[in-house]
Backbone bond lengths (Angstrom), bond angles and torsions (degrees), N, CA, C in turn:
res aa  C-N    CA-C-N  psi(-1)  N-CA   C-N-CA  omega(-1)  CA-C   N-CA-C  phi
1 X - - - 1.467 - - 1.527 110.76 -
2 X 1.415 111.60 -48.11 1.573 110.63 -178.54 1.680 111.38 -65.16
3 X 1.686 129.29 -46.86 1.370 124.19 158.37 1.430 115.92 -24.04
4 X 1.255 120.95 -61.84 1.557 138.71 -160.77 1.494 100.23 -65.51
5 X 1.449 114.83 -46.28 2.137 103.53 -169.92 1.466 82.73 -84.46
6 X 1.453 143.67 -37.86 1.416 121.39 -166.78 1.354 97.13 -73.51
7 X 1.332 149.13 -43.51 1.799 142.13 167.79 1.785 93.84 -55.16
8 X 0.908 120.14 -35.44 1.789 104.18 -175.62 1.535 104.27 -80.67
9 X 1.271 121.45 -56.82 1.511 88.72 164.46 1.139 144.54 -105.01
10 X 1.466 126.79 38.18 1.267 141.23 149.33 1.557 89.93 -67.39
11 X 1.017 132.38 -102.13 1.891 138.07 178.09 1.232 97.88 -6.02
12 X 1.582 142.35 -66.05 1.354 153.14 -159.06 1.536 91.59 -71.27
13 X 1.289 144.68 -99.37 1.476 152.18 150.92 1.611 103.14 3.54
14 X 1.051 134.16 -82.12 1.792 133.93 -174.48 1.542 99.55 -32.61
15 X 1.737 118.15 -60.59 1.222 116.26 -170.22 1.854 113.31 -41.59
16 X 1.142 103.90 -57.81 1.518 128.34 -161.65 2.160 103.09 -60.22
17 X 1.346 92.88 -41.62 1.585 103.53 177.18 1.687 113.50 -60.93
18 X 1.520 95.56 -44.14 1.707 96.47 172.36 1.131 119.59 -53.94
19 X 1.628 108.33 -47.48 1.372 109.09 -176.78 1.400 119.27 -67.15
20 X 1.231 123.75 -21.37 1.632 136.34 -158.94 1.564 104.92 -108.23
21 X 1.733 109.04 -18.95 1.692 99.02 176.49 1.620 110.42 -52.44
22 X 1.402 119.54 -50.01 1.709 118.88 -173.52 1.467 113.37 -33.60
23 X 1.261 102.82 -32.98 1.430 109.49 -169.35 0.858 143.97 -105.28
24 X 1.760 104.68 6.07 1.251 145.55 -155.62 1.746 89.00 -106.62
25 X 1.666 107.71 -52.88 1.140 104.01 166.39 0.928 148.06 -79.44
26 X 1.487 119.12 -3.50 1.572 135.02 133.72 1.240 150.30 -59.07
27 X 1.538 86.49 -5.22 1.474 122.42 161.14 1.437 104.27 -73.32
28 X 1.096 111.51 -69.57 1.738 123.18 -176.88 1.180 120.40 -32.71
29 X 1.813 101.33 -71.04 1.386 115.46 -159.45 1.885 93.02 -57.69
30 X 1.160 102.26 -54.44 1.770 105.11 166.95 1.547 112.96 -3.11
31 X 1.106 93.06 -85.90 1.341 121.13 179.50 1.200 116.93 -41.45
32 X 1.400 123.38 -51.93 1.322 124.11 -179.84 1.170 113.28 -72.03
33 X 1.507 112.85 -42.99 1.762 112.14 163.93 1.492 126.88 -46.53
34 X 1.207 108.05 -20.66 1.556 116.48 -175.92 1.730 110.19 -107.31
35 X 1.355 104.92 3.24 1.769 113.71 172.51 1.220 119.52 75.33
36 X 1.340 97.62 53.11 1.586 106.08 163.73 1.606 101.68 -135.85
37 X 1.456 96.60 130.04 1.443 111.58 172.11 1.442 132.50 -49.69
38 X 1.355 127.18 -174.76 1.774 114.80 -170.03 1.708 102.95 -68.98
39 X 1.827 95.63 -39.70 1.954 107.20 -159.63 1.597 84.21 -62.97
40 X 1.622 126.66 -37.69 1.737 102.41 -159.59 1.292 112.53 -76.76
41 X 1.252 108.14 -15.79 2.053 114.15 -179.53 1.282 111.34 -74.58
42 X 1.755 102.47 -42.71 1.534 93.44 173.84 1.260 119.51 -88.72
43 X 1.511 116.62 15.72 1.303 113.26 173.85 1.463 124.12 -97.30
44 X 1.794 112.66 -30.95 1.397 119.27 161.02 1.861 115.81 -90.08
45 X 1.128 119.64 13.62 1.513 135.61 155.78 1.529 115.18 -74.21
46 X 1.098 100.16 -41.75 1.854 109.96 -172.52 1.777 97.11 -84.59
47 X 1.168 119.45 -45.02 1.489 123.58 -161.17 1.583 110.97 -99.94
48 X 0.918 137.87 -44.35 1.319 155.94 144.37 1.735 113.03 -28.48
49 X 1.689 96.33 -76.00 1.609 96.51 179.23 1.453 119.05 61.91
50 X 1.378 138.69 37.91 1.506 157.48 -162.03 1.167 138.37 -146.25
51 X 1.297 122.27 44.96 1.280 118.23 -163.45 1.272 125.51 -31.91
52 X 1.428 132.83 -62.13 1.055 137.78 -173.45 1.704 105.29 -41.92
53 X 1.427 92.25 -69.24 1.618 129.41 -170.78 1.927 110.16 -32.17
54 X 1.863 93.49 -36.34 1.588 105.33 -163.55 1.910 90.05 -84.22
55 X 0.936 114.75 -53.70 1.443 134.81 -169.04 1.784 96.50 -54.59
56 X 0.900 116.69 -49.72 2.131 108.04 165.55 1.276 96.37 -65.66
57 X 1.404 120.85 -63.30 1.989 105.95 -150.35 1.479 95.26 -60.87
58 X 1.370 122.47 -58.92 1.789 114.16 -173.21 1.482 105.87 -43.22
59 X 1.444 119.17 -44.51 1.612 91.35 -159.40 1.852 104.02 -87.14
60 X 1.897 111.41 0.96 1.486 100.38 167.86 1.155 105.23 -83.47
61 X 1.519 119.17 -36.90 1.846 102.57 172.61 1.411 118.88 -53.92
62 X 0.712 138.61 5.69 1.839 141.60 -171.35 1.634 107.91 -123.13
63 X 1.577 109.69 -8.67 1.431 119.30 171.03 1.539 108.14 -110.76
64 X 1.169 101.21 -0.08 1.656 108.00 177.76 1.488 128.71 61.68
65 X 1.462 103.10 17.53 1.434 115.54 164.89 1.198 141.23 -34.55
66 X 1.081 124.70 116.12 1.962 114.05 -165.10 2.176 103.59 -54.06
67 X 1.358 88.44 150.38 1.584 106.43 -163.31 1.465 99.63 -40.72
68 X 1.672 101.76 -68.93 1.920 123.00 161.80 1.780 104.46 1.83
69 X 1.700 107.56 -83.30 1.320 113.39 -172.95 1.451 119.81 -61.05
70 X 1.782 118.65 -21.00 1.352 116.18 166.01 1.132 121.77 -66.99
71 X 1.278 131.55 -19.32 1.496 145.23 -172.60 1.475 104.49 -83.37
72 X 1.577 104.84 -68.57 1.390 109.15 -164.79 1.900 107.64 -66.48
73 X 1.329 123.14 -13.88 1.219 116.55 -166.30 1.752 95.37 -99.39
74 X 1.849 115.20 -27.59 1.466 96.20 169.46 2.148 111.30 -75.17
75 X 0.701 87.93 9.06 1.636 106.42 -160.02 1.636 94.34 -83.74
76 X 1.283 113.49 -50.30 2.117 133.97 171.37 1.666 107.44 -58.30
77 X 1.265 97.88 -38.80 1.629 82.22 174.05 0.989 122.60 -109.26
78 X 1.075 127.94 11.90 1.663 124.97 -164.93 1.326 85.73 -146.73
79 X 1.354 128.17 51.80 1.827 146.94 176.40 1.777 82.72 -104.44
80 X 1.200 106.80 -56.00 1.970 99.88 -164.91 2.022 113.10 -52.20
81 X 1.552 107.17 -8.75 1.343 99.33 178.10 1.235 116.18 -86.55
82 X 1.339 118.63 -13.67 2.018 129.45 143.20 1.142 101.20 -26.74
83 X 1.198 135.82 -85.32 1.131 150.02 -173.51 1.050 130.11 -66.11
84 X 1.277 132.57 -19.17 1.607 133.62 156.45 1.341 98.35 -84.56
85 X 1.309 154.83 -55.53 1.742 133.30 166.87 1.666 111.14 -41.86
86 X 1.357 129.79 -59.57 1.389 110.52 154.36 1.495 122.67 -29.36
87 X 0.616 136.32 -72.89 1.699 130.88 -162.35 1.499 110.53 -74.78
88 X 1.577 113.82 -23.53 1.568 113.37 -178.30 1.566 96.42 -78.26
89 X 1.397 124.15 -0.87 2.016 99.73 -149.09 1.762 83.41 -102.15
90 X 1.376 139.28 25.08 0.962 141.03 145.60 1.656 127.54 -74.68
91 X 1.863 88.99 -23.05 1.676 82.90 168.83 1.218 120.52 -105.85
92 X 1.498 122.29 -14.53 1.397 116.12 -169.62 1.932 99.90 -119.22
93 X 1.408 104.73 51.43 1.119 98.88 167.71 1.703 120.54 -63.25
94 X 1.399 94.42 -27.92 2.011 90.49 -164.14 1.917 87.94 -86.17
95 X 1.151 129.70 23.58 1.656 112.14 172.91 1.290 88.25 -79.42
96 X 1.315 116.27 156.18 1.509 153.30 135.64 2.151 111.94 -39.37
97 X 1.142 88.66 127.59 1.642 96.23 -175.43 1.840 105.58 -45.70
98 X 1.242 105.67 -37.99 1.350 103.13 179.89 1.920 122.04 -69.01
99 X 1.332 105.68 -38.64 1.142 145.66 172.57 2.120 108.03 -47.56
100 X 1.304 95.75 -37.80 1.710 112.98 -162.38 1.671 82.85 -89.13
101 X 1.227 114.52 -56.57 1.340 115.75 173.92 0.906 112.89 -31.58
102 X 1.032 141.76 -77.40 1.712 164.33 -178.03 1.294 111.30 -34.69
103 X 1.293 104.92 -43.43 1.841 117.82 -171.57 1.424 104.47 -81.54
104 X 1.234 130.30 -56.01 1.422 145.51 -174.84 1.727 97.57 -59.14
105 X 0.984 129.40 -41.40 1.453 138.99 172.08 1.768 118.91 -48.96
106 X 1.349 81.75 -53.45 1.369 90.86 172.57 1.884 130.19 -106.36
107 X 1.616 100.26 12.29 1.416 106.86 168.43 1.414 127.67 -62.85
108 X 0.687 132.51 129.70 1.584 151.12 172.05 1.592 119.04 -122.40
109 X 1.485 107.94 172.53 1.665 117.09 174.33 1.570 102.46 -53.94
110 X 1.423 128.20 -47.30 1.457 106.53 -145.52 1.461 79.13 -111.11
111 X 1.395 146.23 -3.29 1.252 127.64 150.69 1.012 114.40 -79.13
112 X 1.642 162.52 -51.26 1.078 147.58 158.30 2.243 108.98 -39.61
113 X 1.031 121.43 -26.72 1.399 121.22 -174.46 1.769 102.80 -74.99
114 X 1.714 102.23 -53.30 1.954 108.61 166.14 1.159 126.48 -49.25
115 X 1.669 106.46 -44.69 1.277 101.66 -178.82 1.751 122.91 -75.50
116 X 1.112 122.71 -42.66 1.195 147.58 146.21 1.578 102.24 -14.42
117 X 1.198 126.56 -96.04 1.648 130.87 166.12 1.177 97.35 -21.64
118 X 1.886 135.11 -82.88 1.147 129.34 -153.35 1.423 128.46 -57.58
119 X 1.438 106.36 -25.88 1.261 134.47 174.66 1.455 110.11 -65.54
120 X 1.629 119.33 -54.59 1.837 106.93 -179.13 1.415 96.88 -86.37
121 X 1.376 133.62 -24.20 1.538 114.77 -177.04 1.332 107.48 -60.47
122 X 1.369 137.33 2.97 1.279 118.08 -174.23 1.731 119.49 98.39
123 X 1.066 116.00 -42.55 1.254 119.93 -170.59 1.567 115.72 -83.08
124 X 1.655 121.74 15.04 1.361 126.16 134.11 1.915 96.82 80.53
125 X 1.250 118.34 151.66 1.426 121.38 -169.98 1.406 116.86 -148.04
126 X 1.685 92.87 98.12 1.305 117.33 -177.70 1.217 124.81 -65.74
127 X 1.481 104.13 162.23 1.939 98.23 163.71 1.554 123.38 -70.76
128 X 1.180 102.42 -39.25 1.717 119.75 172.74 1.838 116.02 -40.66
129 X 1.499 92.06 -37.50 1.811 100.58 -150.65 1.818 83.64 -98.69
130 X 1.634 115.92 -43.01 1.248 118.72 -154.92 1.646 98.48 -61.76
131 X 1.822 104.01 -54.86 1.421 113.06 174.87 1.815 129.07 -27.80
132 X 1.467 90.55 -56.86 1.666 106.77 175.87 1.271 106.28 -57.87
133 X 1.282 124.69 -67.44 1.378 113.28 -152.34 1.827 97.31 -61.78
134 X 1.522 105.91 -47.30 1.836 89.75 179.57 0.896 144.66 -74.71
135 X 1.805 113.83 1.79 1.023 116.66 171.78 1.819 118.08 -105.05
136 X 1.849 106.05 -4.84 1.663 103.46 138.93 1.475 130.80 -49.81
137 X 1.056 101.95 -43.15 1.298 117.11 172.12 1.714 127.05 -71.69
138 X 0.824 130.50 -61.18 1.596 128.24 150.90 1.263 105.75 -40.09
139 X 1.399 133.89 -74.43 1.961 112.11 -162.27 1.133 95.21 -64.84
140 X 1.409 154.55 -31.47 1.421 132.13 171.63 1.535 130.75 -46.70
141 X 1.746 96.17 -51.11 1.400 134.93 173.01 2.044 96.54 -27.55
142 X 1.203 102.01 -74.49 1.221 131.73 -167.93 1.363 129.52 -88.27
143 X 1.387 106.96 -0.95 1.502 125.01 168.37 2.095 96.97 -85.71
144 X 1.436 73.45 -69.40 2.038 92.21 175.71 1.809 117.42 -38.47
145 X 1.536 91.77 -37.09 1.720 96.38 165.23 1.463 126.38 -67.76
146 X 1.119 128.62 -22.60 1.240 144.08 -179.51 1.451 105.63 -103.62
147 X 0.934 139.82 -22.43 1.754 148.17 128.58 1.678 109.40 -19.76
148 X 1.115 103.56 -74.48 1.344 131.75 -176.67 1.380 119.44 -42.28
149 X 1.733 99.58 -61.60 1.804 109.83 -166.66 1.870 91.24 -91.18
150 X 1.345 119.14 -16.20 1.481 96.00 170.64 1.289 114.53 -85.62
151 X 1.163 144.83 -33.90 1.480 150.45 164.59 1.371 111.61 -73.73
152 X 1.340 115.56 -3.42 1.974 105.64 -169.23 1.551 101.83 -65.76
153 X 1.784 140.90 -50.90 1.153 138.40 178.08 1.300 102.69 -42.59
154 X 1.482 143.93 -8.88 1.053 109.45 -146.31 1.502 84.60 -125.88
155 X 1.391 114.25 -30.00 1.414 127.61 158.29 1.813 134.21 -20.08
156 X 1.208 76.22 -66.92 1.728 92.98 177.31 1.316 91.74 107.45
157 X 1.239 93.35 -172.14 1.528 123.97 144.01 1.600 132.08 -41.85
158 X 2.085 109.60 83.92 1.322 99.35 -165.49 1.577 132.77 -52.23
159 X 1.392 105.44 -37.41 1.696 117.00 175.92 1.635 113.17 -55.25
160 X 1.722 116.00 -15.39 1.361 90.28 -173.19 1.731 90.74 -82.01
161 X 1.271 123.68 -16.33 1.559 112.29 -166.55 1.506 95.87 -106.01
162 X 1.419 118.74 28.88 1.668 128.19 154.60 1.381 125.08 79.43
163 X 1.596 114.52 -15.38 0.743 108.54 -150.50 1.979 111.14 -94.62
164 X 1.424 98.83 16.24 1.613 108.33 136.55 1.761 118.38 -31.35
165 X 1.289 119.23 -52.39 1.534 113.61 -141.53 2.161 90.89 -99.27
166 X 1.246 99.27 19.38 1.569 97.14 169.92 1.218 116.09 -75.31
167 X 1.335 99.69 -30.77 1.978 104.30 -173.93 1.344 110.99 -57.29
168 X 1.691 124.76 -59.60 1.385 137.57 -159.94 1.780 91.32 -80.05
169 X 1.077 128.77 -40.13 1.715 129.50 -178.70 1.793 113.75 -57.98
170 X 1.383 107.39 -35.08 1.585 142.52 -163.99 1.798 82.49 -80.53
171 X 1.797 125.83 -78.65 1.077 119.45 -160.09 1.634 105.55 -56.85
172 X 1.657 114.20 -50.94 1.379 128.88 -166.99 1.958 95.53 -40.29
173 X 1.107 126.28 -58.96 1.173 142.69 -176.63 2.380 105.72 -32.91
174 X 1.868 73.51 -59.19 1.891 69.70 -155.37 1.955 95.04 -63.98
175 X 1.933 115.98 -26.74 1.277 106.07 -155.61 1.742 93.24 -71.33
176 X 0.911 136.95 -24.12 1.617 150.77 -157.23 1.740 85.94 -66.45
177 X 1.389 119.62 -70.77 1.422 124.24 168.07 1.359 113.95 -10.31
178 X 1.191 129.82 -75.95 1.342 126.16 160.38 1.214 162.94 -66.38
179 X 1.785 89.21 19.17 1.384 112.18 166.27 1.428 141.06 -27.20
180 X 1.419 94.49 -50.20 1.603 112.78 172.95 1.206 131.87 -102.09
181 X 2.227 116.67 47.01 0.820 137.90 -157.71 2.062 87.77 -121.30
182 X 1.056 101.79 144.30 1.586 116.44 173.17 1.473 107.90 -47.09
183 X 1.426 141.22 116.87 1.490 146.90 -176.68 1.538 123.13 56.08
184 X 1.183 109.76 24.47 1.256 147.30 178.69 1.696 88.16 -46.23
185 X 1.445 126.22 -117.29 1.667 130.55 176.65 1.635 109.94 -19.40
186 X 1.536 128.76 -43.82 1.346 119.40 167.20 1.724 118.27 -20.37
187 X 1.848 80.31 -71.76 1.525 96.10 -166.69 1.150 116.05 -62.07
188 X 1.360 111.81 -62.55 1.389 101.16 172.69 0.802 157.80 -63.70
189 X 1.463 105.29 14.75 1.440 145.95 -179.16 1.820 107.94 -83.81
190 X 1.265 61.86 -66.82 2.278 78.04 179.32 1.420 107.95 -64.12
191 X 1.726 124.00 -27.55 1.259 122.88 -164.59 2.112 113.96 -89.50
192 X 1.927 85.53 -19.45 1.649 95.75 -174.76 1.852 108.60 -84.95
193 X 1.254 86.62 -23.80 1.783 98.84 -171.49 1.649 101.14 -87.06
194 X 1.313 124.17 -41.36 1.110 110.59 177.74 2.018 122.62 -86.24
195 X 0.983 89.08 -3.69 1.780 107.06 172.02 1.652 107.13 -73.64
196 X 1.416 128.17 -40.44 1.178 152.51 162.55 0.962 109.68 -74.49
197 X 1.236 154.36 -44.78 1.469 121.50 163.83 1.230 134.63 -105.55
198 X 1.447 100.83 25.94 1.245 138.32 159.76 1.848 108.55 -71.49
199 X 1.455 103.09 -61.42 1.554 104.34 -163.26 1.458 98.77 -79.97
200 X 1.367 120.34 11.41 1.637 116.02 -167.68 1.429 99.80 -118.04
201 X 1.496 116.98 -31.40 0.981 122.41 157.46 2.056 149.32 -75.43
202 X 1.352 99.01 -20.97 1.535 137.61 -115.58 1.557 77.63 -143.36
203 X 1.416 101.81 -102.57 1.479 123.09 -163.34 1.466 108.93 116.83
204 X 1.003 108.61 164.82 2.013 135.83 168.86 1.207 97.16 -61.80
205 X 1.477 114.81 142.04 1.694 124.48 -27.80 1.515 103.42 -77.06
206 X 1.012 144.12 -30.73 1.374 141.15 -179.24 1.309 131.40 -1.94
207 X 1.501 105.83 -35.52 1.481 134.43 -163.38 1.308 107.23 -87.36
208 X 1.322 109.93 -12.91 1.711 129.84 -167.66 2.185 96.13 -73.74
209 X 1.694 92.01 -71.21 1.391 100.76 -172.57 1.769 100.73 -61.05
210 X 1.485 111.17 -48.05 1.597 85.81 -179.56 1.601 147.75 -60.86
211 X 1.280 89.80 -25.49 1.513 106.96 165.13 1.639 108.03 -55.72
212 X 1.627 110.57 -55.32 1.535 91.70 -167.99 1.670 103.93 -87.69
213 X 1.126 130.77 1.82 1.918 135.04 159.95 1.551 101.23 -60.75
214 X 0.993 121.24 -39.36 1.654 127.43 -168.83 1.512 104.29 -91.55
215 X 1.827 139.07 -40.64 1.063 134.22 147.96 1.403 120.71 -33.07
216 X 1.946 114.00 -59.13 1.438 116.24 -167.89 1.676 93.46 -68.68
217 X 1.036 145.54 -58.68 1.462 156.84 -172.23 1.645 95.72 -32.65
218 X 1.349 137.89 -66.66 1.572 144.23 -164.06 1.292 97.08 -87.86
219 X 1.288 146.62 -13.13 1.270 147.81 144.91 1.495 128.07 -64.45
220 X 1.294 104.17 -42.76 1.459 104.93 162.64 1.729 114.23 -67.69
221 X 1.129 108.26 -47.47 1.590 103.10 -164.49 2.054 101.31 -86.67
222 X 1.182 119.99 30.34 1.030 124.93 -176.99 1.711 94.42 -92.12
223 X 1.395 116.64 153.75 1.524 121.81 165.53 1.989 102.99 -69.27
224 X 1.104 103.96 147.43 1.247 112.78 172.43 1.639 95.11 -87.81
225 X 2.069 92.38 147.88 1.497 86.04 -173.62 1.606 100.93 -128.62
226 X 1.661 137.19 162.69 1.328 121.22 170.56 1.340 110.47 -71.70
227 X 1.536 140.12 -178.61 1.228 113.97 155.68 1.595 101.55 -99.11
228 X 1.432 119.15 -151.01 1.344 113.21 -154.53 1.395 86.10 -103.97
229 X 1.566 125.15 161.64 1.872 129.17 165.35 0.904 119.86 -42.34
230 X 1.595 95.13 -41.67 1.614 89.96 -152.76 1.554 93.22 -83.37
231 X 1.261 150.91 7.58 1.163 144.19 177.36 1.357 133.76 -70.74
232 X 1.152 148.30 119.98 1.253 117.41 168.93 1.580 104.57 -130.82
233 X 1.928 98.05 -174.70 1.607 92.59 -170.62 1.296 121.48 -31.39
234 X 1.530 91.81 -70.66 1.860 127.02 -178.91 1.659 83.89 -29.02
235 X 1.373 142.36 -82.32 1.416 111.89 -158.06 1.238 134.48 -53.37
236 X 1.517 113.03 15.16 1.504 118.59 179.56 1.434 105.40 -65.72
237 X 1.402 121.60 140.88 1.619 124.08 175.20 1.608 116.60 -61.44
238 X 1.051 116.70 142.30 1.325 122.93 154.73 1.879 126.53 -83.78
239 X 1.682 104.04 117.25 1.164 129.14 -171.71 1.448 117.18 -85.65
């Protein structure tokens, strides 16, 4: 049984790394554009662990932003991992304190999105299975970063070769997954409209936490609903 979730999420984890190397190296070249060497990319890649999160602080270190505003602005977007350890600590109650550590370390969007699925389908979310898939994902993470900041000079300018618009294509992807979740279009309704006139109003990153304050807000005051009988986990979609 333990072979099988570590082969399930190694397979589950590999997928997610492919998709996330592009951006891994847009992480880099980032980085290198903003004057930090290969060892410092792969050094806040390994410790950091944030894409989004790394991609603001590098480009405020390169604007010379006081430390304060680097903190509190990686602090705005990476507010939603509050809330994905809330909702995960229903599945990994039986980990070991050290164990929770470990997991929370290595949580992310599409690990909090896997585990989440694996967790109401029934099929329960181990340390074995949780480990693998995130730690496909991290040595990729951080291989791809050092990809990145050694080839970034040579790169250019990533946005002229587009590959800016992976991030918002990357999230659009995992929220689509949960389409066929109870008030699903509500939220993300209230959470896409107010994210936008947030950053128009507001500005980057700010727009990050308000969007999902204004999601949790129309989610909370939503009626709770049963789902239907005939439903069960197993009919949850695959993302």
């Amino acid at each position: 049984m333990t072979s099988t979730e570590i082969s399930q999420g190694l397979k589950g984890g590999l997928i997610i790394a492919i998709s996330s190397a592009p951006f891994a190296v847009l992480f880099g070249a980032v980085a290198s554009d903003n004057g930090l060497s290969v060892a410092e990319a792969a050094l806040m890649s390994a410790t950091v662990y944030a894409g989004a999160s790394q991609l603001v602080g590098i480009e405020l270190f390169g604007h010379h932003v006081a430390p304060w505003l680097v903190v509190l602005s990686v602090l705005a977007v990476n507010f939603r991992h509050v809330l994905y350890s809330a909702a995960l600590t229903r599945f990994i109650g039986h980990f070991t304190p050290v164990q929770k550590f470990l997991t929370f370390f290595l949580l992310t969007d599409p690990q909090f999105a896997e585990s989440v699925k694996r967790g109401e389908s029934g099929q329960g979310v181990s340390f074995q299975w949780y480990m693998a898939f995130g730690l496909a994902i991290y040595v990729s993470w951080v291989f791809f970063s050092i990809v990145g900041a050694f080839f970034g000079r040579m790169m250019g300018d990533p946005q002229v070769l587009a590959i800016d618009v992976l991030l918002p294509i990357y999230f659009l992807g995992l929220v689509i997954g949960f389409r066929r979740k109870v008030g699903f279009y509500p939220v993300v309704a209230a959470s896409a409209i107010s994210a936008v006139l947030a950053y128009h109003l507001v500005g980057s990153p700010w727009h990050v936490s308000i969007g999902a304050i204004a999601g949790i807000v129309v989610a909370a005051v939503m009626p709770l609903q049963q789902p239907d009988a005939g439903l069960t986990p197993a009919s949850e979609p695959e993302s």
